[in-house]
RODO-2510 file (C-alpha; in nm, 4 decimals, decimal comma):
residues 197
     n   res          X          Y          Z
     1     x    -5,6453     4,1136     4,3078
     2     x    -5,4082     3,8617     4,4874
     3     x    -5,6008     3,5875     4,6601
     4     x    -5,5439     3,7368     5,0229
     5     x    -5,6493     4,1050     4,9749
     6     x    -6,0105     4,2488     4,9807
     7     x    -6,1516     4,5092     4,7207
     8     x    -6,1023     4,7680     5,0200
     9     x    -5,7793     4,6832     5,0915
    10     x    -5,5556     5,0451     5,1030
    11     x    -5,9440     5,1975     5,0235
    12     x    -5,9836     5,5593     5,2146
    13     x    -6,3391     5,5279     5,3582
    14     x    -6,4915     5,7780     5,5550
    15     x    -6,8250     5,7072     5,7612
    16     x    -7,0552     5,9874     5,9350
    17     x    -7,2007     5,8937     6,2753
    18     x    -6,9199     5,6027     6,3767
    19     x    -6,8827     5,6358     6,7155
    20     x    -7,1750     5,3667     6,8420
    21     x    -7,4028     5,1753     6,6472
    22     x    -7,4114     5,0656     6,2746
    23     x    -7,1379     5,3153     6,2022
    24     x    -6,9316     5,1550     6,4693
    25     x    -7,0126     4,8486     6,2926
    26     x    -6,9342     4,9118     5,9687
    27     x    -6,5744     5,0924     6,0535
    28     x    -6,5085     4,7600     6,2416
    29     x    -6,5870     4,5627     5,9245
    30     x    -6,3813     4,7732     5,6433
    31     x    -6,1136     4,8260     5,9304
    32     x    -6,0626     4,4231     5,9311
    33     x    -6,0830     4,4079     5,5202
    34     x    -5,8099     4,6225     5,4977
    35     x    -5,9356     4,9682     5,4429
    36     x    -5,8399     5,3194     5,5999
    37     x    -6,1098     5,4302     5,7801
    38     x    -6,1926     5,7469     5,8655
    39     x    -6,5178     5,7971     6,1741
    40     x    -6,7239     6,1449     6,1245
    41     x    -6,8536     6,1947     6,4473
    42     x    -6,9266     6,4543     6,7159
    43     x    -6,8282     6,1639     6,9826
    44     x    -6,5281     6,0405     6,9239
    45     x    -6,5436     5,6684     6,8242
    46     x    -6,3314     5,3797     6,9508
    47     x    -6,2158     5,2402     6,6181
    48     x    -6,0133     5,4557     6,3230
    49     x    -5,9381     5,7719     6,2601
    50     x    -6,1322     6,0456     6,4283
    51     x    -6,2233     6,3178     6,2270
    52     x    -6,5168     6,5665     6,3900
    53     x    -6,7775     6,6866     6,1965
    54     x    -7,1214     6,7871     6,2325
    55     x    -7,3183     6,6988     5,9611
    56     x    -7,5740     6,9385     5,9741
    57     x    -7,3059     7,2011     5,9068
    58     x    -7,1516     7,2126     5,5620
    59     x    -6,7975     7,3990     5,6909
    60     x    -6,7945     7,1284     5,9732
    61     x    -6,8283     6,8393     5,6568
    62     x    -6,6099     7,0737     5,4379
    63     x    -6,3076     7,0409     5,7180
    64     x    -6,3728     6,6900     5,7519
    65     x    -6,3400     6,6486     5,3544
    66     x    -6,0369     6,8480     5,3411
    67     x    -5,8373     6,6613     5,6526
    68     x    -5,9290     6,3558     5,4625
    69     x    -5,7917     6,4478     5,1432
    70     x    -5,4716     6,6234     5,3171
    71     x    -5,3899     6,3098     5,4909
    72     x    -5,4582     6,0431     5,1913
    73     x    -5,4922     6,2230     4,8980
    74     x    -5,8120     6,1077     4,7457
    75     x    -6,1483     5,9250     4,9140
    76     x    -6,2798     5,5925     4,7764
    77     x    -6,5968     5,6054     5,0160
    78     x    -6,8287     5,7703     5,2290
    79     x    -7,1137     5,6123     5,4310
    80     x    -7,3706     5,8861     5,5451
    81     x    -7,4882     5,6875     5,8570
    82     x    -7,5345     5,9422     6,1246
    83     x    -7,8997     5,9608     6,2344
    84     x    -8,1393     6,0358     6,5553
    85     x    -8,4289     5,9246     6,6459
    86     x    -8,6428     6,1865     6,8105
    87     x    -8,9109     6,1485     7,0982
    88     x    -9,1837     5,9025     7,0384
    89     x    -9,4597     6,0906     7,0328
    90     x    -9,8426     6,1487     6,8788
    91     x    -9,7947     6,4072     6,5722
    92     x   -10,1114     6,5855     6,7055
    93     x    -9,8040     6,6461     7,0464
    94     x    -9,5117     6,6891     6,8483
    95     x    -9,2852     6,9706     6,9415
    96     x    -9,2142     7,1701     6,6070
    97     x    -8,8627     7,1633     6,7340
    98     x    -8,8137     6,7775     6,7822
    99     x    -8,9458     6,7556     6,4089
   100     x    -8,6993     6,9664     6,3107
   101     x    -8,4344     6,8529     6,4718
   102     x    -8,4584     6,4846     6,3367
   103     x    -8,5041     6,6092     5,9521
   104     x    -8,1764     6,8538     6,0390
   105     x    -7,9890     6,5289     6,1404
   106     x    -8,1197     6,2964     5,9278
   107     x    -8,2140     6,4581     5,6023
   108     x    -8,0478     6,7776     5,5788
   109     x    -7,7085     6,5949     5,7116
   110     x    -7,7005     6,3651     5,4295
   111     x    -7,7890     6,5981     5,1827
   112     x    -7,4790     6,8031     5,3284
   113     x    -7,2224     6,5120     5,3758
   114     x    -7,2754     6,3564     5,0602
   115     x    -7,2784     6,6896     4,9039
   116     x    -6,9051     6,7695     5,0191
   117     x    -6,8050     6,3930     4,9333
   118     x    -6,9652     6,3986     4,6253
   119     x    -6,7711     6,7117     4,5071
   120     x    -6,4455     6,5654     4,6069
   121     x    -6,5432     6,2186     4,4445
   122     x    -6,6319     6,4080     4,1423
   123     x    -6,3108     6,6143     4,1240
   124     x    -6,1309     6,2642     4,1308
   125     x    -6,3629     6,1058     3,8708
   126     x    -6,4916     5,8252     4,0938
   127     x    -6,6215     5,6953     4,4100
   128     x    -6,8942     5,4921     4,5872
   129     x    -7,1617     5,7134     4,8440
   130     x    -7,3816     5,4463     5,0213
   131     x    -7,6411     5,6122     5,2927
   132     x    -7,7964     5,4128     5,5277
   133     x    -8,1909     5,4952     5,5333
   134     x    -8,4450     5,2666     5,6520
   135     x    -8,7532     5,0813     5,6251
   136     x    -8,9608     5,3211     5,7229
   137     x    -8,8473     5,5355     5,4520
   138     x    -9,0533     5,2765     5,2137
   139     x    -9,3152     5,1920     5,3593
   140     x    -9,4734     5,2424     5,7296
   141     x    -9,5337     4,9472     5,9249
   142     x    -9,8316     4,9044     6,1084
   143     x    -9,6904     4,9033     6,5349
   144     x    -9,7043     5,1571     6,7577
   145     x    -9,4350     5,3836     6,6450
   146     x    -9,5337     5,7542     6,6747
   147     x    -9,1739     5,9181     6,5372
   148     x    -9,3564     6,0393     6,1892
   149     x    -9,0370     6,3338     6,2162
   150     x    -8,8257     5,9932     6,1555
   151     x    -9,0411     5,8697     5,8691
   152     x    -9,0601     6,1439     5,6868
   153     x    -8,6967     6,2362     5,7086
   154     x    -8,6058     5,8568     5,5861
   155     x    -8,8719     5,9141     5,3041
   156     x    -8,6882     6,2110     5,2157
   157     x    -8,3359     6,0272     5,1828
   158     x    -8,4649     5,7722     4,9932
   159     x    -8,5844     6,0239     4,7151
   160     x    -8,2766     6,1952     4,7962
   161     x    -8,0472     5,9047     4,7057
   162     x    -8,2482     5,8191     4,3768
   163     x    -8,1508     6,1849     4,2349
   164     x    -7,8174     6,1637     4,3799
   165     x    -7,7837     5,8552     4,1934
   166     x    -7,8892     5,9609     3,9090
   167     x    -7,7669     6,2827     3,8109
   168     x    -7,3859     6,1583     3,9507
   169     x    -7,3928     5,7945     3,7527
   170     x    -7,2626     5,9662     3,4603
   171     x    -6,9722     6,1338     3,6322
   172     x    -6,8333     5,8109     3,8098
   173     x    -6,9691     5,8325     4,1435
   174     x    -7,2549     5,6013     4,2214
   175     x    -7,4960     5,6296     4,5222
   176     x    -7,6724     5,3661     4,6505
   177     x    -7,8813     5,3140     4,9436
   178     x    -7,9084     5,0351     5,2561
   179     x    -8,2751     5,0307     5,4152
   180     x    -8,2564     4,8343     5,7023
   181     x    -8,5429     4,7135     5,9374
   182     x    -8,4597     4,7109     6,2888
   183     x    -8,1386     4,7012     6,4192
   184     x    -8,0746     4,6921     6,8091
   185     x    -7,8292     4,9534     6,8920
   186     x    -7,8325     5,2635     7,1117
   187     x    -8,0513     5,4601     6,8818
   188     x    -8,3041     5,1914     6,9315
   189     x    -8,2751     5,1333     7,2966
   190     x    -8,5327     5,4325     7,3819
   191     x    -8,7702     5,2325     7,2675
   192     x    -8,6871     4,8204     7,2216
   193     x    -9,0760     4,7660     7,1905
   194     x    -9,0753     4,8317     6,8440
   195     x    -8,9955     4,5781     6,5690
   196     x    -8,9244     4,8232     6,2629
   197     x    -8,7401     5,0878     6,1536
***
């Protein structure tokens, strides 16, 4: 690699929920080491290329594969970033809808974006899924938080990630995760009391 190029230098990234927040972040980053990035959103986000998709839907994340590949032929990376948050609330008050709503976002969407980039990553032979969980998908820290629909949905990724990892190793693709503690960004405005996620 010649002394002024990065390893994602002509790289075909794409990132789910890049409009705002740590997937605005991270497009920033690989944008400035050289990489063509693609920004899954439902918003569309200030940096790269937008490409909407919903990532609960799999034929929304299926069009979003395809454009991708269309355009540039193959895809290096994915980051499954796109998340909510949900209501802090009690579980004894918890709407049945607001839990499901969070583990639709959170846990079915990666499951169904890293699904459709895994198959085109496997098609290819190679490429590198990282999915940002959190924290709390670990281990539950002990402040006021009361968003157990966001626990258990990060809990869920994180087994979901070892399997992915796992079972795709062998085929070239590797999947690793990112747990990160609390971050400041819209998603964690509602509620900037709280020291953990």
């Amino acid at each position: 690699m010649p002394k002024d190029q990065t390893e994602f230098e002509g790289r075909t990234i794409a990132i789910s929920g890049a409009a705002s927040g740590i997937g605005l972040g991270i497009a920033e980053r690989l944008l400035a080491e050289g990489a063509d990035v693609f920004s899954l959103d439902v918003h569309e986000g200030p940096v790269g290329r937008h490409v909407y998709a919903d990532v609960r839907d799999p034929e929304s994340v299926a069009r979003a594969v395809a454009t991708i590949q269309a355009r540039n032929g193959r895809i290096d990376g994915f980051v499954a970033n796109a998340g909510v948050r949900g209501p802090d609330v009690g579980v004894e008050d918890m709407a049945v809808e607001d839990f499901d709503r969070v583990l639709s976002v959170n846990l079915r969407g990666v499951f169904v974006s890293c699904q459709a980039f895994g198959r085109a990553m496997l098609d290819q032979g190679d490429g590198r899924i990282v999915v940002i969980a959190s924290m709390s998908g670990n281990r539950i820290i002990n402040v006021p938080m009361r968003i157990a629909h966001y626990h258990a949905a990060k809990g869920g990724v994180t087994a979901l990630v070892r399997a992915l990892a796992v079972e795709w190793a062998p085929r070239g693709v590797r999947v690793n995760a990112l747990s990160p503690g609390y971050i400041r960004t819209p998603l964690a405005e509602a509620d900037t009391e709280h020291h953990a996620l």
